[in-house]
C-alpha positions in Angstrom: 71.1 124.0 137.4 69.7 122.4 134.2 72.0 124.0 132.0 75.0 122.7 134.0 73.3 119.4 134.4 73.1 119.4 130.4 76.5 120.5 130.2 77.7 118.0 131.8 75.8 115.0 130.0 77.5 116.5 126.9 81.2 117.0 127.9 80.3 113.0 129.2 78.6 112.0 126.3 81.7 113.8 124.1 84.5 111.9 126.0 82.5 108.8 125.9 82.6 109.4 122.1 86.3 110.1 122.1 87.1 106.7 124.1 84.8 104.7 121.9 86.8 106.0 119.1 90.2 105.7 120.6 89.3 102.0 121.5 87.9 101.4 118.2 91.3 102.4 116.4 93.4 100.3 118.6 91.5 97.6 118.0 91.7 97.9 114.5 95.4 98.7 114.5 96.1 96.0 116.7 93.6 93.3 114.7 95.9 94.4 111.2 99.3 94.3 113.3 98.2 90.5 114.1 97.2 89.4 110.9 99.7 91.2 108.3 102.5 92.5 110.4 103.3 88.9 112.8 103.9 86.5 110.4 106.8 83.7 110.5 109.6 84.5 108.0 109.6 83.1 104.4 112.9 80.3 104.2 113.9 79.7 100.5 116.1 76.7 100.3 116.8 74.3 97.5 119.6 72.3 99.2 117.9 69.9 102.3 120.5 69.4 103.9 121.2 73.2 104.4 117.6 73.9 105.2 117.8 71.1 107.6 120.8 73.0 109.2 119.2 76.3 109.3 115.5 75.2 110.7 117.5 73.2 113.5 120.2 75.4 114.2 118.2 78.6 114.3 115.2 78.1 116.1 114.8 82.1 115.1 113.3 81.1 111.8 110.5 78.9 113.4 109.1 81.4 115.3 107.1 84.8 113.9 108.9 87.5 114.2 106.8 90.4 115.9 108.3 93.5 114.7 107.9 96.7 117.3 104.1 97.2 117.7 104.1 101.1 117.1 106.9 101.5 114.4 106.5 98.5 111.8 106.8 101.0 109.1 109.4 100.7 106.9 110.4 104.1 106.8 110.2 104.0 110.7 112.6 101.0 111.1 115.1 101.9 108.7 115.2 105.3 110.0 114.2 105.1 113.8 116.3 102.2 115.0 119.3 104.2 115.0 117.7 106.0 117.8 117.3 103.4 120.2 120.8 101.7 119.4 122.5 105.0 119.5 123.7 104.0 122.9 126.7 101.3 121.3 129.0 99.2 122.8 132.8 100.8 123.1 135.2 98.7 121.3 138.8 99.3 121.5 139.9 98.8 118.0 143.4 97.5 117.1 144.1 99.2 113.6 146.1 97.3 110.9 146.9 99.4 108.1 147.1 97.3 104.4 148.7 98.6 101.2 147.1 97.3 98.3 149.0 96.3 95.5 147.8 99.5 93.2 148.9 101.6 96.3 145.4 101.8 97.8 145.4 102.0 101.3 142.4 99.8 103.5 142.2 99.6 107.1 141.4 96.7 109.0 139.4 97.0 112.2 140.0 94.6 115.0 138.5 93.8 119.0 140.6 91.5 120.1 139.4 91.4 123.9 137.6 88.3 123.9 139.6 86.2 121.4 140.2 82.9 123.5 143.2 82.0 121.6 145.0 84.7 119.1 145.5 81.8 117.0 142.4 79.3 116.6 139.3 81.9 117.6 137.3 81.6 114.9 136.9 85.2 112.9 134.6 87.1 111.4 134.7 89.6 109.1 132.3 92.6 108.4 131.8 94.6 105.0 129.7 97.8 106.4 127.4 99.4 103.4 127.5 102.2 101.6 129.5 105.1 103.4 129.5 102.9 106.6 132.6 101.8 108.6 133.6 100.1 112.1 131.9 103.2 113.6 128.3 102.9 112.3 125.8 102.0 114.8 124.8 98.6 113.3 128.4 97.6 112.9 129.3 98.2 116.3 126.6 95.9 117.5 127.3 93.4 114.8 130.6 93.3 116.5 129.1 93.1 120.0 126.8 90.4 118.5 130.1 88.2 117.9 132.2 89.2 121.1 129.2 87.6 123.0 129.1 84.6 121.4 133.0 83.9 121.6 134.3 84.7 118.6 136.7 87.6 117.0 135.3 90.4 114.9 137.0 92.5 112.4 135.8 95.3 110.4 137.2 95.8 106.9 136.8 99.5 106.3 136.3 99.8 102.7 139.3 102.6 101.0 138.8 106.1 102.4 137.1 105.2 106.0 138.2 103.9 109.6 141.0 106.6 109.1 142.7 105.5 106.0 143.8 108.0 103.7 141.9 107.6 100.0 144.9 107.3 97.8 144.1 105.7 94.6 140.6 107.2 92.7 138.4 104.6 93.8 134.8 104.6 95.6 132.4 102.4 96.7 131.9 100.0 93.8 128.9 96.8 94.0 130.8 94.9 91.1 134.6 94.8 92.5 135.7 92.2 94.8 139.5 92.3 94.3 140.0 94.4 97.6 137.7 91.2 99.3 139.5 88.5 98.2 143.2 91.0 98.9 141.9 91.3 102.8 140.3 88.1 103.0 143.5 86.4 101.7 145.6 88.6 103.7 143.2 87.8 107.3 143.7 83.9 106.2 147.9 83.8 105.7 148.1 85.3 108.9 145.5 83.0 110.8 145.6 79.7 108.9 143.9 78.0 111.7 141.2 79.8 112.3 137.7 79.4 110.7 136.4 82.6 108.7 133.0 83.8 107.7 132.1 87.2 105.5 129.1 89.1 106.7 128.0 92.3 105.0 125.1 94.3 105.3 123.7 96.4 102.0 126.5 97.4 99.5 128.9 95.5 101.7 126.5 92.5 100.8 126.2 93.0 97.4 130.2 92.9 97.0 130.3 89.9 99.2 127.7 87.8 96.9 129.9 89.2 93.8 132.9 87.8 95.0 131.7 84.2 96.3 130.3 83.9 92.3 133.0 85.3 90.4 136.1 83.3 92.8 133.9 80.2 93.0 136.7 77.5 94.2 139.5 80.2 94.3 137.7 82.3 97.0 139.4 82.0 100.4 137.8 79.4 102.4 135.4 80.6 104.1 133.2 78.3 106.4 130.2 80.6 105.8 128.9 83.8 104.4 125.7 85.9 105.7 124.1 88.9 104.2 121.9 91.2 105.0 119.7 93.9 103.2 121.1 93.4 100.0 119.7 94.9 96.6 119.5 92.0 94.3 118.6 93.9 91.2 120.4 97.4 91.0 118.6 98.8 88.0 115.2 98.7 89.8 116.6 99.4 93.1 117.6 102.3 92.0 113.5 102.9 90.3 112.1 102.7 94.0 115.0 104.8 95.7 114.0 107.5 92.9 110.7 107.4 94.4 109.4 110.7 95.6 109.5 109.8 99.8 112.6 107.1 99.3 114.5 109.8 97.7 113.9 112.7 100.2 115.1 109.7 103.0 117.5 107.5 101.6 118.5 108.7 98.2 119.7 112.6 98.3 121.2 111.5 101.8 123.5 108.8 100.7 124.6 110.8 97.4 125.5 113.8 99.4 127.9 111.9 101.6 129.7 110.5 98.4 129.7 113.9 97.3 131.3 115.0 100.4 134.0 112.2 100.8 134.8 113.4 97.2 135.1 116.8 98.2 137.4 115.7 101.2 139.5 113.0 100.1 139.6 112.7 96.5 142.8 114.4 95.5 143.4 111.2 93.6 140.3 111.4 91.3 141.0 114.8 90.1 141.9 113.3 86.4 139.0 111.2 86.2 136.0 113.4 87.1 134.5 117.1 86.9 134.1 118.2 90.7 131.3 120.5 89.7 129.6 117.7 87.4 129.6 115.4 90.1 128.6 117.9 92.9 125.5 118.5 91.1 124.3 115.0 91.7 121.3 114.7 93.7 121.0 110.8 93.2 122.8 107.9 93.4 122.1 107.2 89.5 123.6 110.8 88.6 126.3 110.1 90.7 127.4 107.1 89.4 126.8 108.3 86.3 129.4 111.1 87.0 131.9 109.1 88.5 132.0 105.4 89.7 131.5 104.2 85.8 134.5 106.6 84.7 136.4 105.1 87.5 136.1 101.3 86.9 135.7 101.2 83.3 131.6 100.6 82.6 130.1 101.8 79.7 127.2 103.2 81.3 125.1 103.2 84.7 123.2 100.4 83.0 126.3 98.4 82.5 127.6 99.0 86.2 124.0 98.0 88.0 123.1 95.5 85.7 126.7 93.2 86.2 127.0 94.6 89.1 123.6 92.8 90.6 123.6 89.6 92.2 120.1 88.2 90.6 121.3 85.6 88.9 124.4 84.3 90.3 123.3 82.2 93.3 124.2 78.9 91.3 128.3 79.9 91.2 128.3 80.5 94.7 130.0 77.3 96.4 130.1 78.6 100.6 127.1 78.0 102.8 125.1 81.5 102.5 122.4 83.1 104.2 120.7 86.4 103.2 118.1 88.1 105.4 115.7 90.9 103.3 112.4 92.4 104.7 109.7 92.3 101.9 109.1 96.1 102.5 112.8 97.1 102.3 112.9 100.4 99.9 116.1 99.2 98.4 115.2 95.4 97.5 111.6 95.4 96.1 110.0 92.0 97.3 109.5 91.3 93.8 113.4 91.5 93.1 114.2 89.4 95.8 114.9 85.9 93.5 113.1 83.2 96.0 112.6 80.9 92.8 116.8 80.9 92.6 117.3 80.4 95.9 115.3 77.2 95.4 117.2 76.4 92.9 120.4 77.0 94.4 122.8 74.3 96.7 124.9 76.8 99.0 122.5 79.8 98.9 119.7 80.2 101.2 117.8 83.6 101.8 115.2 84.6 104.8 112.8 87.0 104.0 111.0 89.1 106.8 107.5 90.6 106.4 108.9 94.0 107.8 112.2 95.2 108.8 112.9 98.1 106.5 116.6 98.4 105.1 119.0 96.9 108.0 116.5 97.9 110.5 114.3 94.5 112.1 113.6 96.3 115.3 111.4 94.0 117.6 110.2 94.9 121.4 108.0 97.5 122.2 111.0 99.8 123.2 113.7 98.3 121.1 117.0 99.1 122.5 120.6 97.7 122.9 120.9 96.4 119.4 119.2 93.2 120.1 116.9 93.2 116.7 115.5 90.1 114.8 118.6 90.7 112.4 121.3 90.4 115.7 119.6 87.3 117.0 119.6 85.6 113.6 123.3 86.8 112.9 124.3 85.1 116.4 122.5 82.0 115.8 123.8 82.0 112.0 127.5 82.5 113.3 127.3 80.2 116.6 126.0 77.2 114.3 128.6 77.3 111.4 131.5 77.6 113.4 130.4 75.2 115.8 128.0 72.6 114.0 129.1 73.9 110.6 130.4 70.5 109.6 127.2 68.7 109.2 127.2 70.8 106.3 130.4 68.9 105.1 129.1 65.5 106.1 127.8 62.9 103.1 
């Protein structure tokens, strides 16, 4: 009897211990989730009247923003949020098939089920990231994001993807904007009367930011222009994706599905590349390396990531811009991310997130549906400048 007596006191006394231990890590986790993780988002500005708009128009940016309580990690909300968004929205595409004018071929991506008025609905155009298209999970709910809010999406599939044939040897390139300002030009002639703003996310940013600053007052009118996850300095992007665990996650990923459209589609590159060179790439550096300087005429990776980089040009951009980064985003280093020029700039503001990963801002304990921090800001963003947009005009 004393022996099961004593038994019992230590199984009790062992899951007494366990409990005091389990309640001692959660309150620890918990106290560092309030203090480091919650925190209201950093808003550089240097125009007033812009950071006027923005602070009254998205009441977002007031507020903290509680990313999910279990999966803050960077890793896990670049990676994870797929999961719980994988359940899209079905969009019933209308396809309009362009011919560039060096015989490139670029497919447009429209849902036209909500547009009001074929004519005066205000449009917005999406630039998905590297290897993305109208199918990828976050563009689909980008898409949803504007449907909901009463305004016509369109997805410009960069050459190569949304089912257009890659005819001319070009890739993904972060420095040229000529196919931009060819679709943008071409979306514009054909609706005159309707208001336009660019929205890309990663890559699709980064070409986006290149094109405002090099067209300056020849761009298409735009009435605004948002970004998300972009890679402001290429060179040392590249550093932290090199990075033992960014590389095994992001890096070796994204440089084998290059290496596989190449395989696939890239008849038209045959004179311009060595398929087993660039096969052997196991990073986006040695890919581009291999191919995308040969292709558009760099001298060297340096060269391409270096002009290619958006640090630095926020002063020739002349449309209202906003650009949402996390501060722990693998591909933009918080200490790339140029605050100090965004104070400095009139048109350019950018909203940085204390978590969020790369495209990623989950929020909710079981985020699902697509509604992140990132769709609510992009809704807000896209609902004030086509409806309120010309206080920004206004002396």
């Amino acid at each position: 009897m004393e022996k099961n007596m004593d038994s019992r006191d230590t199984e009790a006394g062992s899951n007494w211990l366990a409990s005091t231990v389990c309640v001692g890590l959660g309150a620890i986790y918990t106290a560092y989730y309030l203090r480091y993780v919650v925190q209201k988002p950093v808003l550089a500005c240097g125009n007033p009247k812009l950071k006027s708009f923005l602070t009254t128009h998205l009441p977002l940016l007031s507020h903290s923003y509680w990313p999910t309580f279990w999966a803050f990690d960077t890793h896990l909300q670049t990676v994870i949020h797929s999961l719980f968004q994988y359940f899209t929205p079905k969009h019933n595409y209308r396809s309009e098939k362009l011919s560039t004018p060096d015989g490139g071929e670029i497919m447009l991506h429209w849902e036209d089920s909500g547009a009001r008025d074929g004519r005066t609905t205000p449009i917005v155009i999406i630039l998905p990231g590297l290897t993305g298209d109208s199918h990828s999970i976050y563009v689909k709910h980008m898409v949803d994001d504007i449907m909901k809010v009463g305004f016509r999406p369109v997805v410009f599939n960069q050459r190569g993807f949304g089912g257009a044939e890659l005819k001319t040897p070009r890739t993904f390139c972060a420095g040229r904007t000529d196919d931009i300002h060819f679709v943008l030009s071409h979306i514009h002639q054909f609706y005159p009367e309707a208001k336009l703003l660019a929205a890309g996310a990663s890559i699709g940013g980064i070409m986006l930011l290149n094109y405002l600053a090099e067209y300056g007052r020849d761009c298409v009118p735009l009435s605004g222009a948002m970004m998300v996850s972009v890679a402001w300095d290429l060179v040392e992007s590249c550093k932290s994706l090199e990075q033992p665990v960014n590389s095994f996650l992001y890096n070796r990923t994204l440089t084998s599905m290059l290496i596989h459209l190449v395989k696939t589609k890239g008849v038209a590159f045959r004179e311009h590349y060595d398929i087993n060179s660039v096969s052997k790439s196991r990073t986006l550096r040695e890919f581009d390396s291999q191919l995308t300087v040969k292709l558009f005429g760099y001298r060297d990776v340096q060269h391409y990531y270096t002009s290619s980089s958006p640090k630095g040009k926020l002063g020739k951009v002349l449309v209202p811009t906003l650009c949402l980064n996390a501060a722990d985003d693998a591909f933009s280093p918080l200490y790339t991310i140029p605050l100090e020029e965004a104070e400095q700039s009139k048109n350019v503001a950018i909203v940085v997130t204390a978590r969020g990963g790369h495209v990623g801002f989950m929020e909710g304990f079981l985020p699902h549906g697509g509604k992140t921090y990132m769709s609510k800001l992009f809704s807000q963003y896209v609902t004030a400048i086509f409806k309120e947009g010309q206080e920004l005009l206004a002396h």
